[in-house]
N, C-alpha and C positions, 0 to 999 in steps of 0.2 A: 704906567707899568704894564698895562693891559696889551698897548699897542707891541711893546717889547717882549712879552711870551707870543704873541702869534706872530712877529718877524722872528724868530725861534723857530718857534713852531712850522712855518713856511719853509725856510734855508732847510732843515730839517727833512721835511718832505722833500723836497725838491732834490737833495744832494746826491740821491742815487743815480738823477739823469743826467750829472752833471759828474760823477764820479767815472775815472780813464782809466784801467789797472794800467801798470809800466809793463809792459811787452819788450821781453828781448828782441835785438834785431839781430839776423845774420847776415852774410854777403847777399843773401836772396830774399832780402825782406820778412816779409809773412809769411813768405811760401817756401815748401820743402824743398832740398836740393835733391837734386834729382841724381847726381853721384856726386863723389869729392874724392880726391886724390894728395894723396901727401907724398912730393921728391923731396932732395936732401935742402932746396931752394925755396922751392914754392909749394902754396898749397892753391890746388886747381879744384873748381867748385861749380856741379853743372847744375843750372838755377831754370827752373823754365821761366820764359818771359813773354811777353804779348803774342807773338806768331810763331817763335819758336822756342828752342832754349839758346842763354846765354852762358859762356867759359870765362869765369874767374876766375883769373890767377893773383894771389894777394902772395907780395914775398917774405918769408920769415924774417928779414932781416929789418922791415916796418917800414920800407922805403915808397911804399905803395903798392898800389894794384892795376890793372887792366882786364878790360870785358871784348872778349868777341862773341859777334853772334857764331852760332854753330850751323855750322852747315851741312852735316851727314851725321848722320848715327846710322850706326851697325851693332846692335848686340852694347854693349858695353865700352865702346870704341865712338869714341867725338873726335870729329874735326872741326876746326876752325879757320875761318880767313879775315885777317883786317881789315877794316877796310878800305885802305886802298889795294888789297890785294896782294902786297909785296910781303908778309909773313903768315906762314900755315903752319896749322899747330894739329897733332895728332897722341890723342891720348887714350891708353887702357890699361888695363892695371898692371900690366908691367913696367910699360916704357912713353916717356914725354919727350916729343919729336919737337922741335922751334924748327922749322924751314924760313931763310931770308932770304929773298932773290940772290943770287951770287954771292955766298956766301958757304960755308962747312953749315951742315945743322949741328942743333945743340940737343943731346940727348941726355935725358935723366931716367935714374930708374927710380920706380915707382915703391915707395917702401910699405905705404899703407892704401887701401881702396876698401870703399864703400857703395 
């Protein structure tokens, strides 16, 4: 009985360095996003990441998402290229540009920014 209150007693002590709280996760992990933008489509979400920041775009309709790295910032203004180069993305709080090589772009307006 003796051995079973001090394996108690141990687990006990012990469980606080063993205790994880649950951590919500965002599109940017841990870390704060550094702006987010919400079109009638997507919602674009600027995350800093190792060297620079990254542009998440997650689509409302749950089909998935997509990361480019950002290549410029101005003010409140991100660019993006993927990468292989063939789509650039230009976002602020008005307006979200898709450029694809030969192609019309695709523009959304911007209804909410943070």
């Amino acid at each position: 009985m003796m051995k079973l209150a001090k394996l108690f007693a141990l687990t006990f002590a012990l469980s606080p360095l063993y205790y994880q709280p649950a951590q919500a996760y965002s599109v940017c992990g841990l870390k704060s996003p550094e702006a987010s933008f919400k079109t009638e489509n997507r919602l674009v979400t600027i995350c800093p990441g190792e060297a620079s920041f990254q542009m998440v775009i997650t689509f409302h309709d749950g089909t998935g998402y997509e990361i480019f790295p950002v290549t410029e910032r101005n003010g409140n203004q991100f660019r993006a290229t993927s990468g292989d180069g063939v789509r650039n993305l230009i976002i602020d709080a008005q307006t979200l540009v898709i450029g694809t090589d030969g192609e019309m772009p695709i523009r959304e307006r911007v209804l909410e920014s943070e």
